[in-house]
C-alpha positions in Angstrom: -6.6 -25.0 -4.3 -8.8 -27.8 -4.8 -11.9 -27.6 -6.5 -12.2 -24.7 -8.0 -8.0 -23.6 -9.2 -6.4 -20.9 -8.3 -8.1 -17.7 -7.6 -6.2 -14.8 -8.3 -7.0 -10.6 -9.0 -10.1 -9.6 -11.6 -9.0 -8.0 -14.8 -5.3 -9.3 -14.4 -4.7 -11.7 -17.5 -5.0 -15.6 -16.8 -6.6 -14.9 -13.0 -10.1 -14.5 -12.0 -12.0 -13.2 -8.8 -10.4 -11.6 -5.8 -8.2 -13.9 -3.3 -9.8 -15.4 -0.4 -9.5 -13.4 2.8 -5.5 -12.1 4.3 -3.0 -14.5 4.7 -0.9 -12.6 6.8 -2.2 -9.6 9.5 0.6 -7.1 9.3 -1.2 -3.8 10.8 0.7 -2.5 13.5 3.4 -5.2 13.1 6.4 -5.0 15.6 9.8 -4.5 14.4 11.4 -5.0 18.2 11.2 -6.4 21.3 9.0 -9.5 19.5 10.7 -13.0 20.9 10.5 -13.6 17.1 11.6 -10.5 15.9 13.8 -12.1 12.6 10.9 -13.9 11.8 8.7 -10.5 11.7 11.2 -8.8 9.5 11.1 -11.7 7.3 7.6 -12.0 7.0 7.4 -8.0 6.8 9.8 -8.1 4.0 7.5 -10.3 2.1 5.3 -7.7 1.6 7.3 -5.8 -0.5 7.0 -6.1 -4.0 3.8 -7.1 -3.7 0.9 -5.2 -6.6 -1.9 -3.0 -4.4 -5.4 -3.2 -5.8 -8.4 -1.3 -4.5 -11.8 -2.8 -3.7 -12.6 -2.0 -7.1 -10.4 -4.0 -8.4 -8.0 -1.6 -10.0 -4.6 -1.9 -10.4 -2.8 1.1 -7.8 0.7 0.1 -7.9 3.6 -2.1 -6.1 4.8 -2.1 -3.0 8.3 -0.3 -2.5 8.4 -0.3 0.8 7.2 0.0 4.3 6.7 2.9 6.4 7.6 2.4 9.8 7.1 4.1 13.1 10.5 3.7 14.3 9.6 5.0 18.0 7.1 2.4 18.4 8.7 -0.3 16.0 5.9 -0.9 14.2 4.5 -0.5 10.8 2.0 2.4 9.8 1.7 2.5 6.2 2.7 1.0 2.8 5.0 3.3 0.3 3.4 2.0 -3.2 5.7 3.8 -6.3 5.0 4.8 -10.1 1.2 4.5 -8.9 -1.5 4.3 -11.7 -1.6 7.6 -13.3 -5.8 7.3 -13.2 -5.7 6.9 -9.8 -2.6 9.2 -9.0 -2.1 12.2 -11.2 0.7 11.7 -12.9 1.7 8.5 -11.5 3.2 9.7 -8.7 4.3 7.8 -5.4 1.5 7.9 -2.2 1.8 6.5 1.4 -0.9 4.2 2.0 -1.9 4.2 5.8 -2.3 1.0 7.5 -5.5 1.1 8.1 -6.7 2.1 4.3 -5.5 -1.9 4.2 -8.3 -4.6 4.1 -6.1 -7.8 4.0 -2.6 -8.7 2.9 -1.6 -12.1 0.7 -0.1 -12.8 -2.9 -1.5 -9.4 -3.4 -3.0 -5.9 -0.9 -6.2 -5.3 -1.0 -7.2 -1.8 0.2 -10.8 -1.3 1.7 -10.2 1.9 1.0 -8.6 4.6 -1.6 -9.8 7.9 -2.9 -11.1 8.1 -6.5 -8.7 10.4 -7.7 -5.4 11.9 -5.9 -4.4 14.9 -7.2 -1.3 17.1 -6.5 -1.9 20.4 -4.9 0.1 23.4 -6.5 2.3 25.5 -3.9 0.6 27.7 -2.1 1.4 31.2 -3.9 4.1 32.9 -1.7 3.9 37.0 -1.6 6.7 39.0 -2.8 8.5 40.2 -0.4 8.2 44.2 -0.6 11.1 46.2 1.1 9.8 48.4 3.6 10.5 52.5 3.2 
């Protein structure tokens, strides 16, 4: 960029401040019927990869793929992996709906992510007593 360098993510080594606003508007993207549709799964590919930040700024995790709605061909959510153990307990994978996304470029930004997502322990089943 002129005049100022590149802006990249706060608290990532070698960057500062948030990137401008999305690049690319992927929410509710369409997988068929699109006269363009190689283009789509090109540019829809791009997105994978890509690190996931909340508005905070803090590091969730990479993109690992996409989840799509495969009756309406079009994309509902982001599948981010190994997620950042302080936001995830235990680091564990989440689906990130579509519309937790505020814009999409070299990196996600979400406008929207819990504090903390913790896993819920199986509901206790009751042993099953033979009758008499």
């Amino acid at each position: 960029m002129e005049g100022g360098g590149e802006k990249g993510v706060a608290g990532t080594p070698g960057k500062g401040g948030l990137p401008p606003g999305p690049k690319i508007s992927y929410h509710g993207a369409r997988i068929r019927g699109t006269r363009d549709g190689d283009r789509t799964l090109e540019e829809i590919s791009e997105i994978v990869g890509l690190q996931v930040y909340t508005n905070q700024g803090v590091f969730l995790g990479n993109v690992n793929n996409l989840v799509v709605d495969v009756e309406n061909g079009a994309v509902d959510g982001l599948f981010v992996g190994e997620t950042n153990p302080l936001l995830v307990e235990g680091g564990r994978a989440v689906s990130v709906p579509y519309r937790w996304i505020q814009s999409v470029g070299d990196i996600v930004i979400l406008r929207y992510f819990p504090k903390r997502v913790s896993l819920k322990k199986p509901a206790a089943v009751p042993a099953l007593v033979p009758e008499k």
